[in-house]
PADODREN-273123 format. One record per residue: z negated, x negated, y of N, C-alpha, C in turn; residue in three letters; residue number from 1. Coordinates in steps of 0.05 Angstrom, whole numbers. Each point is the difference from the previous one (the first is absolute). Layout:
N
[site [Z X Y] [Z X Y] [Z X Y] 'ALA' NUM]
...
This chain:
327
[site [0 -17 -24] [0 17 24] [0 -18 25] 'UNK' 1]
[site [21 -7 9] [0 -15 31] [-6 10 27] 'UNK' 2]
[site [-14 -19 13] [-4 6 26] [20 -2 19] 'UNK' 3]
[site [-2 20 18] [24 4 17] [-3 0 27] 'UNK' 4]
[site [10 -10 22] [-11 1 29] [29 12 8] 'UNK' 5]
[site [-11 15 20] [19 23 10] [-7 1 35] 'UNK' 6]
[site [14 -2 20] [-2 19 22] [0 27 10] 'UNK' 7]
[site [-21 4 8] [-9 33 7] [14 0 30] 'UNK' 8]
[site [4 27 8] [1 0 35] [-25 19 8] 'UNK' 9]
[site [-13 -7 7] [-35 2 2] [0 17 34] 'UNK' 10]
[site [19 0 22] [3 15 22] [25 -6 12] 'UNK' 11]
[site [13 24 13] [21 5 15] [4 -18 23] 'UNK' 12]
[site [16 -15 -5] [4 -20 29] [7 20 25] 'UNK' 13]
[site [-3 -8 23] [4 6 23] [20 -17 12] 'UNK' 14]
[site [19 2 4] [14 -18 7] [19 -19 -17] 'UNK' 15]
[site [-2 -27 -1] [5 -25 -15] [-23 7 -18] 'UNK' 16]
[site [5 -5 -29] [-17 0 -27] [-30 -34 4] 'UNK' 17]
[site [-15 3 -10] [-11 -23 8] [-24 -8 -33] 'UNK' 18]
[site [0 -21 2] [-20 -1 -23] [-23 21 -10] 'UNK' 19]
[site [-11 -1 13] [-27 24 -3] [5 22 -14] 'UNK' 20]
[site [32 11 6] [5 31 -9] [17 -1 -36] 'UNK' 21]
[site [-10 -30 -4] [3 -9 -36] [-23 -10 -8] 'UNK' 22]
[site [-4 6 -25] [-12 -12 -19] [9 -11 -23] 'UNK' 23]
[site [-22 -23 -13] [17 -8 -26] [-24 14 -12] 'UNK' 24]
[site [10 12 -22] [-23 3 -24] [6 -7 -29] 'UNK' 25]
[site [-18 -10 -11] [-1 1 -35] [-7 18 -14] 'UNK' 26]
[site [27 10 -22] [-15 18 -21] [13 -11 -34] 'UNK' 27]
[site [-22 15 -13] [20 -3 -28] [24 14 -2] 'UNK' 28]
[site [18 -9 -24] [22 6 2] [-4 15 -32] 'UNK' 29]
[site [3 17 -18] [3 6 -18] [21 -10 -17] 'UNK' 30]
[site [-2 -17 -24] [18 -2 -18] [20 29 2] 'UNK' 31]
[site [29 -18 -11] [19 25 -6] [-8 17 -26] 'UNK' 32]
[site [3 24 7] [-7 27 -16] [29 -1 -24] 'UNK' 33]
[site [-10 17 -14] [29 16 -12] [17 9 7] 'UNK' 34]
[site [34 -13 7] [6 16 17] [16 -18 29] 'UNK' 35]
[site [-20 -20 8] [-7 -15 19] [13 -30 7] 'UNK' 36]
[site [6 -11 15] [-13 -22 3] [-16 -12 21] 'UNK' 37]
[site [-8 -25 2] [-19 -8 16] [27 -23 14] 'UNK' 38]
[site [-2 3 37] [28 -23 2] [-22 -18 25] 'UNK' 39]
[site [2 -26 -3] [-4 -16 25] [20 7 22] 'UNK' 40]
[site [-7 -5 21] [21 -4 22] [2 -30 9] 'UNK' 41]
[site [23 -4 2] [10 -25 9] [9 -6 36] 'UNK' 42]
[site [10 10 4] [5 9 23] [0 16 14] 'UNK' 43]
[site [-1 12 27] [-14 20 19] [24 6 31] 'UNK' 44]
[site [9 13 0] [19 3 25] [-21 14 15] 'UNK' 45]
[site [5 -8 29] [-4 4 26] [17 10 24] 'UNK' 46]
[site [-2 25 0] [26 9 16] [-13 18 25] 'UNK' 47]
[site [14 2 14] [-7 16 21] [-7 26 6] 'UNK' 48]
[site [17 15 -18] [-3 30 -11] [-24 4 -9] 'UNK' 49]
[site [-18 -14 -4] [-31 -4 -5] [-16 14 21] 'UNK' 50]
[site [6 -16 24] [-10 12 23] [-7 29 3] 'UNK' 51]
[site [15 13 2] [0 28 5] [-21 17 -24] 'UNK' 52]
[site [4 -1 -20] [-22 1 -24] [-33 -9 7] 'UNK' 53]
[site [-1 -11 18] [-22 -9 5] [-13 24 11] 'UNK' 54]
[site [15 13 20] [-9 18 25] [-8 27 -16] 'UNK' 55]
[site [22 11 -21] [2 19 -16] [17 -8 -24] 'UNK' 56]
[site [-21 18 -29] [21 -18 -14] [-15 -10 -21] 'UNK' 57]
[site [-15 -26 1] [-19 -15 -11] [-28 12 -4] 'UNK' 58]
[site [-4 6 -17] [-31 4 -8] [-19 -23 7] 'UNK' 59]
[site [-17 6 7] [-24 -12 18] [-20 -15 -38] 'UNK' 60]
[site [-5 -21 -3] [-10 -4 -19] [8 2 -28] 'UNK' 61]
[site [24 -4 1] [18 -10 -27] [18 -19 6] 'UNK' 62]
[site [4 -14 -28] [22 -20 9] [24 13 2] 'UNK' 63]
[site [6 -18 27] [33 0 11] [23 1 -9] 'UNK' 64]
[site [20 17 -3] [23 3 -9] [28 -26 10] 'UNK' 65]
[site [10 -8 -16] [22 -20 11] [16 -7 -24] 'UNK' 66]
[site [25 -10 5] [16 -14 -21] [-12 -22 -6] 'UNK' 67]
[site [6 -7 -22] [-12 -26 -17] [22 -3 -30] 'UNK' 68]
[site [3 -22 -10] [-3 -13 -21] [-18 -5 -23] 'UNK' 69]
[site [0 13 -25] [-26 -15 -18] [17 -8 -20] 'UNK' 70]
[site [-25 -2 -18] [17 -6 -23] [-20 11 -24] 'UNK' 71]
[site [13 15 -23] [-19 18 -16] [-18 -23 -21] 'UNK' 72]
[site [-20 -5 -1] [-23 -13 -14] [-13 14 -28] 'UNK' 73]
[site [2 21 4] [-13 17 -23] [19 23 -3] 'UNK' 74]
[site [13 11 -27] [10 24 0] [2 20 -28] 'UNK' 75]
[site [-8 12 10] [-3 24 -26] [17 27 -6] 'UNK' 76]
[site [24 -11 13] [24 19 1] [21 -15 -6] 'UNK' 77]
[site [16 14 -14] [35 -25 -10] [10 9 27] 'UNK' 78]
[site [7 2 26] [12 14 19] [-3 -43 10] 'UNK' 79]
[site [-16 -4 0] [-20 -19 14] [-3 -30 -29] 'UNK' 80]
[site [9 -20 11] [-7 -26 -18] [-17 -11 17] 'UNK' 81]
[site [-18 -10 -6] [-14 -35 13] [10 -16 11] 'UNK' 82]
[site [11 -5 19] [5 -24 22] [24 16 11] 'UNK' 83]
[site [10 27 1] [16 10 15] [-2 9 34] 'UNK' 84]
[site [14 -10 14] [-4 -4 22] [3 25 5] 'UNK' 85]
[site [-8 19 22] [4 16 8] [-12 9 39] 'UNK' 86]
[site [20 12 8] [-5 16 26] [-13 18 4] 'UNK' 87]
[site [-16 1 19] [-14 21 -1] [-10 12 36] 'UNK' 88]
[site [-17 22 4] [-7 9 24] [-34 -7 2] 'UNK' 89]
[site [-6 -7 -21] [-33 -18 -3] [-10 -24 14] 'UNK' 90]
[site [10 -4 25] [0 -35 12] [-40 7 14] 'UNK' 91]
[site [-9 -23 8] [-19 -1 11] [-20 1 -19] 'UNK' 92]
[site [10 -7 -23] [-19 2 -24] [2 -26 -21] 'UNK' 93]
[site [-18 -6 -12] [4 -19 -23] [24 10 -28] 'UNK' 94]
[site [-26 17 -4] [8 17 -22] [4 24 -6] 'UNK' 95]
[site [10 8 -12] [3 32 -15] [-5 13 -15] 'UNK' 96]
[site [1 21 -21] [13 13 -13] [15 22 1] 'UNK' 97]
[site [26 9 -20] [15 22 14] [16 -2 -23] 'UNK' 98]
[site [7 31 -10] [11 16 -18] [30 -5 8] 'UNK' 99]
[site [12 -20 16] [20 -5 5] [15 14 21] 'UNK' 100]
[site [-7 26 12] [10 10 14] [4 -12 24] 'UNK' 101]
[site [18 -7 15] [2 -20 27] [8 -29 -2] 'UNK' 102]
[site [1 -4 -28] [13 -31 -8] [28 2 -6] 'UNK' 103]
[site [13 -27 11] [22 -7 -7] [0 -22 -15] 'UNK' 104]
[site [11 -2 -20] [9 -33 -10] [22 -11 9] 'UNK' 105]
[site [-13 -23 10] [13 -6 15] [12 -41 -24] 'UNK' 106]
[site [28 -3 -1] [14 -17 -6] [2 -27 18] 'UNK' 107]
[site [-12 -20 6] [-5 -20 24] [38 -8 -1] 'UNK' 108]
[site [16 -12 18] [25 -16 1] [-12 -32 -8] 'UNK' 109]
[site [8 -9 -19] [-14 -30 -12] [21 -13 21] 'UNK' 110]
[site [15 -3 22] [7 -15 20] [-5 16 27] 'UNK' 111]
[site [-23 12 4] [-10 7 26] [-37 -1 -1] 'UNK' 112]
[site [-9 -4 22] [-25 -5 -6] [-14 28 9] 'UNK' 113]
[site [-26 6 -26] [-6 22 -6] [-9 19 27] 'UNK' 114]
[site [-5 -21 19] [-4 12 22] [8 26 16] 'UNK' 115]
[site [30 -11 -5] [25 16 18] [-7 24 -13] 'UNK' 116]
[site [-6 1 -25] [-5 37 -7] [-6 18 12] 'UNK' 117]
[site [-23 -14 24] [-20 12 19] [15 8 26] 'UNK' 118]
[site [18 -17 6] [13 12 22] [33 -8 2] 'UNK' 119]
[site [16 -14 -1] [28 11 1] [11 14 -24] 'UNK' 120]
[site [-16 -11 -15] [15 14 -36] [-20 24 -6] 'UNK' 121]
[site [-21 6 17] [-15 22 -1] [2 22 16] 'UNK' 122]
[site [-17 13 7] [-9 23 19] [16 3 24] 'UNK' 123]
[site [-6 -38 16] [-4 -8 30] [47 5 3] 'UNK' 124]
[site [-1 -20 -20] [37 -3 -4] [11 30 -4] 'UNK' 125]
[site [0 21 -12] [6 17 -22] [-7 20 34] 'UNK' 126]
[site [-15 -3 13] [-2 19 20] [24 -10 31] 'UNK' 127]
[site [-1 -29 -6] [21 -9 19] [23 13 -6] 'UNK' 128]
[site [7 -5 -16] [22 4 -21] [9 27 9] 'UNK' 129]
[site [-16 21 -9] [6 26 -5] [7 11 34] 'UNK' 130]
[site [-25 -4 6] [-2 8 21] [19 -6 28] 'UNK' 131]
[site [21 -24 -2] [14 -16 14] [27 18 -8] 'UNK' 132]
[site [2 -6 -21] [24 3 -13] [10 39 1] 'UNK' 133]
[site [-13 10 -17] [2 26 -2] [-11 25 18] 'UNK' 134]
[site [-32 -6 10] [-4 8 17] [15 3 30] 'UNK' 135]
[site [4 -29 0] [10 -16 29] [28 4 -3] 'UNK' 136]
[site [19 6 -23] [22 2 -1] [24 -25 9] 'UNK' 137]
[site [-12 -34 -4] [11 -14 13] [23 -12 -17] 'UNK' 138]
[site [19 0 24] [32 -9 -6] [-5 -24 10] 'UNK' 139]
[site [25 -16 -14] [3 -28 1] [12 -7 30] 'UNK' 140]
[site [-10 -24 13] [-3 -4 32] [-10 19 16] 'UNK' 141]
[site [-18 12 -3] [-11 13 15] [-26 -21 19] 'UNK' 142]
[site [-11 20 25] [-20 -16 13] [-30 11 -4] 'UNK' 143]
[site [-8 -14 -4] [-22 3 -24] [-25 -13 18] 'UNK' 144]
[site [-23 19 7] [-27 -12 15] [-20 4 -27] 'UNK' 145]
[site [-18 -25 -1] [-28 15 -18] [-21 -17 11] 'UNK' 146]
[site [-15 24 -3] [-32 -6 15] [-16 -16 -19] 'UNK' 147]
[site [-18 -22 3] [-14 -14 -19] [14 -9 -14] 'UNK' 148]
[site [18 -16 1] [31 -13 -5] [-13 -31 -25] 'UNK' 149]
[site [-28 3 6] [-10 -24 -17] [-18 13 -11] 'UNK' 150]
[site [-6 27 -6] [-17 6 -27] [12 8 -19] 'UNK' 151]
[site [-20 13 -18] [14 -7 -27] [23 30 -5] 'UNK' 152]
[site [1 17 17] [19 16 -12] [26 -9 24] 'UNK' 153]
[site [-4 -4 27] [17 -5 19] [19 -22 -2] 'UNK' 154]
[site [-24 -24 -10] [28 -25 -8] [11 4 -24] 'UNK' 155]
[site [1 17 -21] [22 12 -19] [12 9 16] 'UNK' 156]
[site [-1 27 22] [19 11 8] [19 -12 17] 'UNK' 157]
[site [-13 -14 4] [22 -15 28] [21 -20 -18] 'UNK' 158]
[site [-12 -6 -21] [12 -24 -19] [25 22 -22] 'UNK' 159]
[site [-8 21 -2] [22 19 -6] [19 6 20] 'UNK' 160]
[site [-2 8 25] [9 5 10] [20 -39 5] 'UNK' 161]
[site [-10 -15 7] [21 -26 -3] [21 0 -16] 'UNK' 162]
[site [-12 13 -29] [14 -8 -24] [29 14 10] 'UNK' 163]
[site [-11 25 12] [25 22 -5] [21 -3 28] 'UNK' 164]
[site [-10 -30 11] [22 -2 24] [-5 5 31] 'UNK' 165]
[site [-32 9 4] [-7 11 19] [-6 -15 29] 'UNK' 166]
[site [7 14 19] [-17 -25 22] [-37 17 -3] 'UNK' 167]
[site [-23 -29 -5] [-18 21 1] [-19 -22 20] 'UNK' 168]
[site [-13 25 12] [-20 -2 21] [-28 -2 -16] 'UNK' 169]
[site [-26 -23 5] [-22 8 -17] [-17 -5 21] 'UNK' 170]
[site [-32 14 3] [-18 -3 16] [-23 -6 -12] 'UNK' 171]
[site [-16 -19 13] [-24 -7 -14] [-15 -14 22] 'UNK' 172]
[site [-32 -3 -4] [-25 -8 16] [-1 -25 2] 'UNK' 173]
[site [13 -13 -16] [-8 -30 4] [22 -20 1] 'UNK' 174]
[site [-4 -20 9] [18 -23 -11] [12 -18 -7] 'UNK' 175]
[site [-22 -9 -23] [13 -6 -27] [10 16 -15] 'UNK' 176]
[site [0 32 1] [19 23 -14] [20 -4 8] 'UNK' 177]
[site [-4 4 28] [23 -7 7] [29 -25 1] 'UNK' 178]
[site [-27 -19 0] [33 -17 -11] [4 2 -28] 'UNK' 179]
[site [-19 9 -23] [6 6 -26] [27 18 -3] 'UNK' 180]
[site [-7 10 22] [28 33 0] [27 -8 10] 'UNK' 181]
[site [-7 -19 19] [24 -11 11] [16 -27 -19] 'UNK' 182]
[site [-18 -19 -4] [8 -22 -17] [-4 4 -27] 'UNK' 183]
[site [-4 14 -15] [-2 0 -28] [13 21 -8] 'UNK' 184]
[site [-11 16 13] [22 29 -13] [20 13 11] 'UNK' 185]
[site [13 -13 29] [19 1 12] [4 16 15] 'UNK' 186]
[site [-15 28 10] [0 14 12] [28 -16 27] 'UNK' 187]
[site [9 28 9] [15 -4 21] [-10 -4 28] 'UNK' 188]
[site [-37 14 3] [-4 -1 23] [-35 13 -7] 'UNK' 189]
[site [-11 -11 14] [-36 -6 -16] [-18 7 28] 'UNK' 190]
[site [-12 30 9] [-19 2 22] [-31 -7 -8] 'UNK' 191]
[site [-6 -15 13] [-34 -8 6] [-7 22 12] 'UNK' 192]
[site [-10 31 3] [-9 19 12] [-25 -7 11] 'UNK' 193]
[site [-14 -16 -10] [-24 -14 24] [1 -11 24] 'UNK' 194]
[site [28 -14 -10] [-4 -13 28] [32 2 17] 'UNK' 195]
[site [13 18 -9] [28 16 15] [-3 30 1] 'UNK' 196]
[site [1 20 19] [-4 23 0] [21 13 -25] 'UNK' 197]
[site [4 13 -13] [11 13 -30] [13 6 15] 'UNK' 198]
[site [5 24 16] [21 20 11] [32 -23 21] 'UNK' 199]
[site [-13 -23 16] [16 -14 10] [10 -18 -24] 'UNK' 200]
[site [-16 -13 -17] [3 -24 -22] [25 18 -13] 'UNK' 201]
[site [1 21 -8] [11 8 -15] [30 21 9] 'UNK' 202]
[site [1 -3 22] [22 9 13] [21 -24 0] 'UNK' 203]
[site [-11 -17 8] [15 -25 -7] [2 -12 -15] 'UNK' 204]
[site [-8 8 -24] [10 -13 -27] [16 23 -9] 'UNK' 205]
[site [-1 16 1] [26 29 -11] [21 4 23] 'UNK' 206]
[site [18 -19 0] [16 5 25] [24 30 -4] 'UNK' 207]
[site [4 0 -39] [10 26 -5] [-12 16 -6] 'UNK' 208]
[site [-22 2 2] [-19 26 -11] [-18 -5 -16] 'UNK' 209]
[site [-3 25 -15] [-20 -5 -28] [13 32 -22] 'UNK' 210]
[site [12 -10 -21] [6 23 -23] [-22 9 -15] 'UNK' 211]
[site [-15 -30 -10] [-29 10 -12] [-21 -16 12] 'UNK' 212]
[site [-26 19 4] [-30 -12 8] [-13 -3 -30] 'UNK' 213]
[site [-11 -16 -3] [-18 0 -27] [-29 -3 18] 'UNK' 214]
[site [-12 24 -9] [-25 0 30] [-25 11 -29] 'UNK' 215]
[site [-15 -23 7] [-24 -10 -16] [-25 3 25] 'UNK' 216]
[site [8 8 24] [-20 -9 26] [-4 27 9] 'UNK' 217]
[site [12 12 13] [8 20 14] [4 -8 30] 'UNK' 218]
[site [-29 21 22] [-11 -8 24] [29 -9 21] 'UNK' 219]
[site [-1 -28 11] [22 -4 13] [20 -16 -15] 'UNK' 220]
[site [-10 -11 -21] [27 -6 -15] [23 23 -5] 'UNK' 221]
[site [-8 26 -3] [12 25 -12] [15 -4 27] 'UNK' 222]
[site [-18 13 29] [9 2 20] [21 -20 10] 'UNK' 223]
[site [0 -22 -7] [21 -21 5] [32 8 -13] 'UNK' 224]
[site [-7 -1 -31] [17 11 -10] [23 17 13] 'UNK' 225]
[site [-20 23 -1] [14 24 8] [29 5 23] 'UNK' 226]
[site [-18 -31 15] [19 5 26] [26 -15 -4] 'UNK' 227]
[site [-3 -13 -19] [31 -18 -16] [13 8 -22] 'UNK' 228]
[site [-10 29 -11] [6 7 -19] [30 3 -4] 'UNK' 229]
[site [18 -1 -13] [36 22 -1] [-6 24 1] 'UNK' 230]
[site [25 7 8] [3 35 -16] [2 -5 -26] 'UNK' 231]
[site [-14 23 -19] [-3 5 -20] [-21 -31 -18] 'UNK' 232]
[site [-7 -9 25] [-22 -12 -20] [-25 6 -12] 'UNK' 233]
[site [-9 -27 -17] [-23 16 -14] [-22 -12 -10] 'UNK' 234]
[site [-31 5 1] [-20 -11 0] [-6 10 -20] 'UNK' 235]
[site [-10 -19 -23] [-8 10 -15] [-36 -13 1] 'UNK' 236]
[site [-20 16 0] [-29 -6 9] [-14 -9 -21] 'UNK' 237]
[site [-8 -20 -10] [-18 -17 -19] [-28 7 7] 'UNK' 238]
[site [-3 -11 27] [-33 1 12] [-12 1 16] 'UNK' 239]
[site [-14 6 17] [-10 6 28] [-21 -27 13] 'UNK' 240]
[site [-3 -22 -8] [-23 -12 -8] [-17 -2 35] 'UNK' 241]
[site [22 2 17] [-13 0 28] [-22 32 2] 'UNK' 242]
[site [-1 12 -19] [-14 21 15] [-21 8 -28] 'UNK' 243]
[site [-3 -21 -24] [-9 4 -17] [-37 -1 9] 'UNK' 244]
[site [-4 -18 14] [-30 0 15] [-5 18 20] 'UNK' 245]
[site [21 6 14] [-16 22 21] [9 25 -16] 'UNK' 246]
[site [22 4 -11] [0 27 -8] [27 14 13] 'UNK' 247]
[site [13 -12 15] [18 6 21] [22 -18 4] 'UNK' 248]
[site [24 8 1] [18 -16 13] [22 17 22] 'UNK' 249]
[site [1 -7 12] [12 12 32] [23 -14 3] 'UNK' 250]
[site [24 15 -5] [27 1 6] [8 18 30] 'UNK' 251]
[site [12 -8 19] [8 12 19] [31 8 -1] 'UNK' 252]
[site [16 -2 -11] [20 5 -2] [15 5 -22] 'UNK' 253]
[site [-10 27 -16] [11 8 -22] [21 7 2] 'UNK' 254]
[site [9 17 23] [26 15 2] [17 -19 -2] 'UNK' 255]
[site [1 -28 -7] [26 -11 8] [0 9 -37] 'UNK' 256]
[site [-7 11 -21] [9 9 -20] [25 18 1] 'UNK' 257]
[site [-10 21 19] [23 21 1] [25 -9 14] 'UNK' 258]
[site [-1 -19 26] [22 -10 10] [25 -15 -20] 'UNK' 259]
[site [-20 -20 -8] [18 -14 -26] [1 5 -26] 'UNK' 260]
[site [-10 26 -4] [3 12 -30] [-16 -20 -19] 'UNK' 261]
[site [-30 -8 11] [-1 -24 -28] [-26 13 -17] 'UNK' 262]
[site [11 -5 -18] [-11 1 -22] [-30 -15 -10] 'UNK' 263]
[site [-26 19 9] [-22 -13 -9] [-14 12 -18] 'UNK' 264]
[site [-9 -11 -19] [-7 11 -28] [-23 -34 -8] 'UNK' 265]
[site [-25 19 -9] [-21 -21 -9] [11 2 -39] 'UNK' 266]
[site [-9 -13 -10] [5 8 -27] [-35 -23 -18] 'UNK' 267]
[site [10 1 -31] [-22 -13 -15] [27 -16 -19] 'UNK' 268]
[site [-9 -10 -12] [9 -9 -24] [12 14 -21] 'UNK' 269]
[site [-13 26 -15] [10 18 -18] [12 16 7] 'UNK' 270]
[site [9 2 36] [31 12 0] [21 -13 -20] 'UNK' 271]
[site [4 -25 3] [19 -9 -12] [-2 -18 -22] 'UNK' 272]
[site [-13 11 -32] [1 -9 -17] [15 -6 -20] 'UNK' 273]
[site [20 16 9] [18 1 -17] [23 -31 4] 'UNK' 274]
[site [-6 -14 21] [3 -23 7] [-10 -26 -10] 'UNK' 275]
[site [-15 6 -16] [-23 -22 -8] [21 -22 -16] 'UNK' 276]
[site [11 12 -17] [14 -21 -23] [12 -17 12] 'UNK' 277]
[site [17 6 32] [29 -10 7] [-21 -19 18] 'UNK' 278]
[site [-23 6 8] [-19 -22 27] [-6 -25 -28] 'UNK' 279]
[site [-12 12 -9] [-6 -25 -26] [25 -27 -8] 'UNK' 280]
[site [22 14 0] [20 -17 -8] [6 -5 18] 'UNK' 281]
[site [4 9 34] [10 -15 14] [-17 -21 15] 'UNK' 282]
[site [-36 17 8] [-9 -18 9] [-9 -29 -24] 'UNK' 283]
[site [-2 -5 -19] [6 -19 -17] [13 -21 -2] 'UNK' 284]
[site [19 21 7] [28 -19 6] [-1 -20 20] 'UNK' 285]
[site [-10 19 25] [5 -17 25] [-30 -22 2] 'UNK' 286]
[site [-18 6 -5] [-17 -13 -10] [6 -37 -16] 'UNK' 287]
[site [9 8 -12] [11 -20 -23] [13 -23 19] 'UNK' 288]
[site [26 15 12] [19 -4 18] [-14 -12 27] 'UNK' 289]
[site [-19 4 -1] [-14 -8 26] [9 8 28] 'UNK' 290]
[site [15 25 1] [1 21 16] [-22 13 7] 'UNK' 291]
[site [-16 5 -7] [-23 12 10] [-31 -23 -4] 'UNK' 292]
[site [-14 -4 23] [-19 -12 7] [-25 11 -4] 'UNK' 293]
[site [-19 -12 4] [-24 16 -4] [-27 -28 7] 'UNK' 294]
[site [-15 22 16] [-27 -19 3] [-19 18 -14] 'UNK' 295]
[site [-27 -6 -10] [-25 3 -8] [-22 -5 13] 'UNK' 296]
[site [-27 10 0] [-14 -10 14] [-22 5 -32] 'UNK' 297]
[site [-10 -18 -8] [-30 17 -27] [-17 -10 11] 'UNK' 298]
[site [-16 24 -5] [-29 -10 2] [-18 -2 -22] 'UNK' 299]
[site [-23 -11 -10] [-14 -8 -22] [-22 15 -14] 'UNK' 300]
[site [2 19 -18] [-17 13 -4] [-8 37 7] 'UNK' 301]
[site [-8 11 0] [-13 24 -3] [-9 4 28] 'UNK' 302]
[site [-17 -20 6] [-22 -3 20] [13 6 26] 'UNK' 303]
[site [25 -7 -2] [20 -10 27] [15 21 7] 'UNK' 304]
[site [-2 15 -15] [25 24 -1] [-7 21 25] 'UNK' 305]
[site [-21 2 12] [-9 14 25] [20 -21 24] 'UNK' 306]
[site [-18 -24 -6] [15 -3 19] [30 -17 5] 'UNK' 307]
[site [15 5 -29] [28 3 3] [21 18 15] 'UNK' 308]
[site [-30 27 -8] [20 21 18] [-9 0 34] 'UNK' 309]
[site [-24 -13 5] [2 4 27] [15 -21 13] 'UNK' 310]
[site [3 -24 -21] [22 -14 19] [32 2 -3] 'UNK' 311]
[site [4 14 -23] [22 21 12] [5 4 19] 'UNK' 312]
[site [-13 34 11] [1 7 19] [4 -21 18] 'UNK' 313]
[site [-15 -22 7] [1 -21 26] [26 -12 2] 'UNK' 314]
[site [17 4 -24] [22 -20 -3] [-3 -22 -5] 'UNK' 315]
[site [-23 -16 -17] [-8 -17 -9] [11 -15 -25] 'UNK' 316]
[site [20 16 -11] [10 -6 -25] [39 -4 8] 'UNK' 317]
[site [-2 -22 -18] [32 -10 -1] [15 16 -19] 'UNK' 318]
[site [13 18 -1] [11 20 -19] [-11 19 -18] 'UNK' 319]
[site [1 3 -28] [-23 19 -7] [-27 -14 -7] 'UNK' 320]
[site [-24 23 5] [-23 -14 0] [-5 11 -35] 'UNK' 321]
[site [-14 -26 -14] [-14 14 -30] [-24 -13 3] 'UNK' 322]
[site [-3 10 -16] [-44 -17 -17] [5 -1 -25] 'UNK' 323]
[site [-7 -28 -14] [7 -5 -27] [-32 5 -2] 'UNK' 324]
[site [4 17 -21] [-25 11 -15] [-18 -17 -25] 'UNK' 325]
[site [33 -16 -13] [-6 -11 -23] [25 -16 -10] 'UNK' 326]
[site [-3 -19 -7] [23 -21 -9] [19 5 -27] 'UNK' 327]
């Protein structure tokens, strides 16, 4: 019967999330039942979509919901072997057990490192992907803006959008992202929104417009957008993250929707599953190919995982953030 350390969310942040409103606790873990197995977790994603769960959402004194990695240790079901890796929505935890419902087995690529599962060959990629492509409806050379152009779902999208011929615009807080965006992954044109106003920075880098926004931000990034948009363009909305702490994000100029007919639509991931097989083989591909880039940021342990996600939020992390749980 193993011991398990888990993060609770113990009170509702106000604002920015802050240590205090986590806990770590220890409990036993029950051997796997009949039926069962018992899976370690190996890895732990950190995403932003977290945020909002905090406010409403999250149960106050249980462990935290998140993607993760384990791998099954004990099993008492043929569904389930011993050392099978699997996916799961159990992150923020050591251990488990579970009748299987919510696991994937998951097949590692023996020439990609197991990492990428977590975010371009996972969730973080598979939402770029979808969401760029089908949501966003993007044609080849098109002009292409994405917000958070150096996290982990934005630099897929912008790096798809390359693939497919595009001039693309990326924005980000800092810069060393920024030259990451500019010199490594080639972006056409890379805004520091800290320290260049978004709405001017970005007028002059779209000298023809904008077909697609990939808007992970909202606030005045959206508002920027909007005012460079085409006719008939189209935003397809990932994430709000500017208004994830106050609760609010304030756009002044929606109607330029109706003027230019564009197209704004938030979506998830299981809109478009039926996509999965063709992201797998292509992002793989380009992967391999070294078309598509990727930074990581891990952090060590269980213990850290609070404050992985608050330095998230800060922008503290170089592409996607994880917590290796276990080796």
């Amino acid at each position: 019967m193993p011991k398990s350390r888990e993060i609770h969310l113990v009170s509702r942040p106000i604002g920015a999330p802050a240590v205090e409103n986590f806990a770590l606790v220890e409990r036993e873990v029950g051997d796997a039942a009949d039926g069962e197995v018992l899976v370690q977790n190996l890895l732990m994603s950190v995403d932003p979509a977290m945020r909002p769960r905090l406010t409403a959402g999250q149960a106050l004194d249980e462990a935290m919901m998140g993607g993760a990695l384990g791998r099954v240790v004990q099993s008492k079901t043929e569904a389930f072997a011993v050392g099978d890796l699997v996916s799961n929505r159990l992150g923020f935890r050591e251990y488990f057990t579970s009748e299987g419902k919510g696991l994937t087995k998951l097949t590692p690529d023996p020439d990609l490192p197991l990492t990428v599962h977590m975010h371009a060959l996972g969730g973080t990629g598979f939402t770029a992907y979808g969401g760029l492509l089908h949501i966003g409806q993007l044609k080849d050379g098109e002009q292409v803006f994405v917000s958070t152009a150096a996290g982990a779902v934005g630099s897929v999208a912008a790096q798809i959008a390359k693939i497919k011929g595009c001039y693309v615009v990326g924005s980000t807080g800092d810069d060393g992202k920024a030259a990451w965006l500019r010199d490594e992954v080639g972006l056409d044109a890379v805004i520091n929104y800290k320290t260049q106003p978004i709405k001017k920075a970005l007028e002059e880098a779209t000298p023809k417009g904008l077909d697609v926004y990939f808007d992970n931000v909202g606030g005045e990034h959206l508002e920027a957008a909007l005012r460079r948009m085409n006719t008939l363009g189209r935003i397809p909305v990932c994430g709000f993250i500017s208004g994830y702490n106050s609760g609010h994000s304030n756009v002044g100029n929606l109607s330029n929707i109706i003027y230019s007919r564009v197209m704004l639509r938030g979506f998830v991931a299981p809109d478009f599953m039926h996509l999965y097989a063709d992201f797998q083989r292509d992002m793989a591909g380009w992967l391999k190919a070294g078309k598509v880039k990727y930074q990581e940021t891990i952090r060590e342990g269980i213990a850290a995982a609070p404050q992985a996600l608050i330095g998230l939020m800060a922008g503290q992390n170089a592409g996607k953030m994880l917590v290796r749980l276990a080796s």
